[in-house]
N, C-alpha and C positions, 0 to 999 in steps of 0.2 A: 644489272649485276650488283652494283652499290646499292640498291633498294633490298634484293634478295640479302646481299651480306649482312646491311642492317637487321632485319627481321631473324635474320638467324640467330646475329648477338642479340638480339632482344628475348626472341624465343628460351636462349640457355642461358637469360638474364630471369626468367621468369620460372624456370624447369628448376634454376639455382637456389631462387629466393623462396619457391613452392617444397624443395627440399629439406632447406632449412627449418619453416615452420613447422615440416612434418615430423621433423628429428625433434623440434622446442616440442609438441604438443606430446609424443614418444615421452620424453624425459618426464613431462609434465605430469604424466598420466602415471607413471613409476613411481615418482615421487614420494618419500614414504616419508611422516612428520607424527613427532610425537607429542602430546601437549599433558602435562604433569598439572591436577585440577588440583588444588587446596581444597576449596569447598565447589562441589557441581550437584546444579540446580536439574535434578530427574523432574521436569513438568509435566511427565504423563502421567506419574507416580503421584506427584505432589510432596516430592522430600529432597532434602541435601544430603548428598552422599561424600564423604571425608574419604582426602586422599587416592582420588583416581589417575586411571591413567587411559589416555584417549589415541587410539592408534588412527591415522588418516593416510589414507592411499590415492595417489592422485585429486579427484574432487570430492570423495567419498569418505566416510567415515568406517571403520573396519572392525572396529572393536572398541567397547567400552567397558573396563573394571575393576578390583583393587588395585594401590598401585604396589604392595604386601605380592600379588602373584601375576603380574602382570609380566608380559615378557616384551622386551622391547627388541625389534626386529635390527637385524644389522645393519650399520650403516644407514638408520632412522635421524633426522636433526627434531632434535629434544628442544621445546620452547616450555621453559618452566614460567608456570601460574600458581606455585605453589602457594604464595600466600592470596590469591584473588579469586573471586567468585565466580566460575563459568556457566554458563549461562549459552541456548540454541540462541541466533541471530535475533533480532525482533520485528516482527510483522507487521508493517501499519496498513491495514486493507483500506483508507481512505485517502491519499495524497491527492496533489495537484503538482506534479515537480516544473510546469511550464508558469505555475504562478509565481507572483514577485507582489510580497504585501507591503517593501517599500515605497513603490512607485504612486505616483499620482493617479488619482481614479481615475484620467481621459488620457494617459500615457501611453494605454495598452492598443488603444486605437492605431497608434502609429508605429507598431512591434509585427514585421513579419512572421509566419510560420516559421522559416529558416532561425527567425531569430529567436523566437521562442521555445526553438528549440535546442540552441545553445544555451540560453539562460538554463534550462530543463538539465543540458551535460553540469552545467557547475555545481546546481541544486543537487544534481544526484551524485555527486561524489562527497558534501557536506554530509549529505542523507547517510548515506553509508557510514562515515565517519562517526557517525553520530551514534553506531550499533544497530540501523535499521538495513540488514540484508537481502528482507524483500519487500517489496510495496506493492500495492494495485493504488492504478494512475487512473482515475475515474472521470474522465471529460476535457480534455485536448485539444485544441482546433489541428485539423489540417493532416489530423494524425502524427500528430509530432511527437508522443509518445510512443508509436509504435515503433518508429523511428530510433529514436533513442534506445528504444528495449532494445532493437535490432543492436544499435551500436554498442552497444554495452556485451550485449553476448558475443560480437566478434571481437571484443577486446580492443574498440577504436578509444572508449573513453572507459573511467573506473565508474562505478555506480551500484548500487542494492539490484538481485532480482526485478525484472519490472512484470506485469501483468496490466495491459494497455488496453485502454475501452477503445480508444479513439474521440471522436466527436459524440454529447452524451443526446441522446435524444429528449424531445421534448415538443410541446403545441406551440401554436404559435400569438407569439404575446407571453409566453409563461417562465418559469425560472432558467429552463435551458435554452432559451431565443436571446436574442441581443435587444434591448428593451429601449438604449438611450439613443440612439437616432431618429432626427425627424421623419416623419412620413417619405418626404421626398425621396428620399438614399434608396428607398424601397430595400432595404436589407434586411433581411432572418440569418439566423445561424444556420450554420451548414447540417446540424440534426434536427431541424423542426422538421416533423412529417405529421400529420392528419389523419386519422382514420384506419381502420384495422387493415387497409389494404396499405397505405402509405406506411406503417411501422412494421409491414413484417418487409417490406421492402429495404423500408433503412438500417431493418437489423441486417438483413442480406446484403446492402453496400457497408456496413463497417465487420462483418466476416471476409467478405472481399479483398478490403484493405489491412486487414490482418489484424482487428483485434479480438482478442484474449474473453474479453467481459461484456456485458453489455450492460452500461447504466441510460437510465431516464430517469428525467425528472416526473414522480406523481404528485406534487405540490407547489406551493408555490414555494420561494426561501428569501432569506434575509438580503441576499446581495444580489437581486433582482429586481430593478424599477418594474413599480406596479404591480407586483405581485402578493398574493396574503399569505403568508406563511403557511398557514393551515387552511389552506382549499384546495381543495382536490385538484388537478389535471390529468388526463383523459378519463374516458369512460373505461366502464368496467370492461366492454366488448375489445377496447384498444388495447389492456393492459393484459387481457386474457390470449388476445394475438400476438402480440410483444415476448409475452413471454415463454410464450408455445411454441415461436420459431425460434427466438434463441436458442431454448432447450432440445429443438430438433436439432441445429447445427454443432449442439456439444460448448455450448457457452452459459456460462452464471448470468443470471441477471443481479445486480444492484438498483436500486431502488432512489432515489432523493426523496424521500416524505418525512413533512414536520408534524402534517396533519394526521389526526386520526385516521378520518374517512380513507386517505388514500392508504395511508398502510395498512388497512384492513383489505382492503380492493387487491392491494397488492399480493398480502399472505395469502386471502384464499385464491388469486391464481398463481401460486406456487413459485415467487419469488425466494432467492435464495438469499441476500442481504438484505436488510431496512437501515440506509443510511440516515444522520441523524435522530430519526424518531422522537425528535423536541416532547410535541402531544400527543405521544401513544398514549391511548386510554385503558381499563383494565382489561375490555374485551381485546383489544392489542396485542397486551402484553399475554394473556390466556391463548389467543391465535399464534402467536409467536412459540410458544412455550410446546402446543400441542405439535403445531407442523414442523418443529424443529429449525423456526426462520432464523439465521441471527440477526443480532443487531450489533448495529457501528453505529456507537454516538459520540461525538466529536467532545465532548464536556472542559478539556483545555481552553480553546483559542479564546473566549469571550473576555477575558481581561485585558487580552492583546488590541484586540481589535477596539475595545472600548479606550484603551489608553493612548493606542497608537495611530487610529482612525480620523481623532479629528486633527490632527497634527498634519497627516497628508492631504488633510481635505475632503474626507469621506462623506458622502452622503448624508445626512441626518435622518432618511427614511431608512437607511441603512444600520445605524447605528441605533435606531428608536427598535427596530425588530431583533435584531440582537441582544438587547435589553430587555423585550418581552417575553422571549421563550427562554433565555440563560436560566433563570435559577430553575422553572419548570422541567426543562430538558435535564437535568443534573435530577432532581427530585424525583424523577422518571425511573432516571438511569438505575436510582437506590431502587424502586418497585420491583423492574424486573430483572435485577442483579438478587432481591429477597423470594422472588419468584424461581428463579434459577432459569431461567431467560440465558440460551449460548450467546455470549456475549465476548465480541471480537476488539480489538486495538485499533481504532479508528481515528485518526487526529484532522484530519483538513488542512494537511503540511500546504502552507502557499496561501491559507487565509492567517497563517502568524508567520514567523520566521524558520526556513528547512533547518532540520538539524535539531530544535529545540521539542525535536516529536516526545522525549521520551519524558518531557517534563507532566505528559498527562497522566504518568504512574499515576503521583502523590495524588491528583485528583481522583482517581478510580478509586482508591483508598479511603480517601476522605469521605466517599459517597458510596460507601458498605461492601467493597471488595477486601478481602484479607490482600495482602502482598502477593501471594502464590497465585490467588485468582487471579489478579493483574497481569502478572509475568504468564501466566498460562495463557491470559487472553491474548494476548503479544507474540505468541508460541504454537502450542498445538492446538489451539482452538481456530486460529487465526490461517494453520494449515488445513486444516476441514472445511473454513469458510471458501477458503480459495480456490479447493479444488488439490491441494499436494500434500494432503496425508501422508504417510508412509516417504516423505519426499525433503520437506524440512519440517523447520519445528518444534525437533528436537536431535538430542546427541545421543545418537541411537546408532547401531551396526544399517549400514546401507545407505544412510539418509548422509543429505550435502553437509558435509564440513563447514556451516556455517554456523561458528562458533567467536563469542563474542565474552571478556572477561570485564570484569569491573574488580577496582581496590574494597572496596568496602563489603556490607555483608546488606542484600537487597530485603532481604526477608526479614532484619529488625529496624531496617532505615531503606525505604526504598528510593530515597531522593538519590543511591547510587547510583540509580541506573542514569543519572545526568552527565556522569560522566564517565566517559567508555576508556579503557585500558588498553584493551586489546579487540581487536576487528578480523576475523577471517570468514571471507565467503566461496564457497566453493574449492576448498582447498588455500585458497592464495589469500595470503597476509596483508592489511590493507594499512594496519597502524599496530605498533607495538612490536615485540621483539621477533 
């Protein structure tokens, strides 16, 4: 009888608390909020529009237009930005939120899954803070970004949108294997698979496990013992099966290639990202252009890692490859930004410090983006690459309320966008009034 009566109270301890949430999520979903624009950045259009006014309904956005004839619904709470720039959220389709580039290079050895994926929770609330609303998380042990994604969308922690690969595939001995173990340990990373029957398998275990994307590495890269930057990995047969099954199960492929050869390998099987693309060549950049590939090149981190690198005791093989593709990959990025190459917001958030994503504007800038194309690539370029068109990426009737304000004006100083004013994703206010 005392075990039944407990169970009872527990029962309408839970039928209570099950109530409650559903009356918060009710409210939530009513919620009507108005935000008054000084200057709002139209990215699909490519122009600033003076003086809007932005109606948001629960997670959604409901209406955008003067604020001269706009009507503001009753009993709406009014968040004036009249004097700040509004601006859709911003997109980095290249994170790492489970990296930490303070730590010592043999630190991570001794970091559980579990743990890295708390370090992942704190990164993705700076991330946010920082104006970046959605990210794709591109290589994770353990799934610990799916994880996260999970927890963020049930509102256990704050954090940007996530779009989670899981563990990234890769051969074995190559940039996605774990390289600094002696023979003995007998260890690979948990995505190294072999052969066109072994990767359309491993894309099949990380659909399994629930992610979103699927990246592999087709070269080698800088922060991989033993690997050359620009050499291919897998065969054309491997990468043509890689990508054939993702694309049957409804998933993007991402790409790791610095080399030529393998971004080439990769565009013509119908890859949809070429992350970094360091030594894309012009046939590359033409393959890119005609099949509509884009590209995500990281052009920020290399200052960081060069200044902050030998301090933690970085590699020197590491730090010597990052110094040979830096200014080339930059030089690249101006080819196929003059090519008109769709070209996405890509930073490598976890090879520099989270948060400081948005400092690679001023570089896109500097290397033959006007302002607008920046903030577009960060925007609605960055919702096409990922797959949520019509969805974010911009402040448009229907799409998520993730809306982000800066003091200053992005479009004749873009070094604004470094510092965020105001943060809203999904509806709910993360910083500012």
């Amino acid at each position: 009888m005392r075990s039944l009566t407990i169970n009872t109270v527990c029962l309408a301890g839970l039928l209570t608390t099950a109530s409650v949430a559903g009356v918060q999520a009710a409210e939530s979903a009513d919620r009507v909020q108005v935000i008054r624009a000084g200057r709002l950045v139209d990215v699909a259009a490519g122009r600033v529009l003076e003086n809007q006014v932005v109606v948001i309904r629960g997670e959604r956005i409901e209406s955008v237009g003067p604020a001269a004839s706009a009507s503001i619904p009753a009993g709406a709470e009014v968040i004036d930005l009249s004097s700040s720039t509004v601006l859709p959220g911003i997109i980095d389709t290249h994170t790492h939120l489970m990296g930490d580039p303070t730590l010592p290079p043999y630190y991570g050895y001794g970091l559980s899954v579990p743990r890295m994926a708390l370090k992942g929770a704190a990164n993705a609330k700076v991330t946010l803070l920082a104006g970046v609303t959605t990210v794709r998380d591109v290589g994770s042990d353990g799934y610990s970004d799916v994880a996260l994604r999970d927890a963020i969308n049930d509102g256990d922690v704050p954090g940007p949108r996530v779009l989670a690969s899981g563990p990234a595939l890769g051969i074995t001995g190559g940039h996605c294997d774990s390289n600094m173990l002696a023979p003995e340990f007998k260890y690979e990373a948990e995505g190294v698979a072999n052969g066109a029957d072994a990767v359309r398998t491993a894309v099949r275990r990380n659909v399994k496990y629930g992610s979103d994307v699927i990246k592999y590495c087709g070269t080698g890269g800088v922060f991989s013992k033993g690997t050359k930057v620009g050499q291919q990995q897998y065969t054309a047969e491997e990468v043509a099966a890689l990508i054939d099954e993702a694309h049957m199960h409804g998933r993007k492929v991402a790409v790791h290639a610095h080399g030529a050869d393998g971004i080439k390998v990769a565009i013509r099987a119908g890859v949809d990202t070429v992350e970094h693309a360091s030594l894309i060549d012009d046939e590359g950049i033409a393959l890119a252009k005609k099949n509509g590939t884009f590209l995500s090149m990281d052009i920020y981190n290399t200052e960081y890692t060069q200044a902050e690198g030998p301090k933690r005791g970085e590699l020197e093989e590491f730090l010597r490859k990052d110094r040979e593709v830096a200014q080339i990959q930059r030089d690249n990025f101006q080819k196929a930004v003059k090519a008109g190459v769709k070209m996405t917001f890509g930073t490598d958030s976890g090879v520099y410090t989270h948060g400081d994503n948005a400092k690679q504007f001023a570089v896109m800038v500097k290397y033959g983006m006007t302002s607008m194309q920046a903030l577009q690539a960060a925007t609605v370029v960055g919702a096409d690459a990922v797959g949520l068109k019509g969805q974010i990426g911009a402040i448009a009737a229907g799409h998520y309320a993730d809306i982000i304000a800066v003091s200053g004006n992005p479009l004749t100083d873009i070094h604004a966008m470094e510092t965020m004013q105001f943060v809203m994703k999904g509806g709910q206010v993360y910083l500012g009034p």
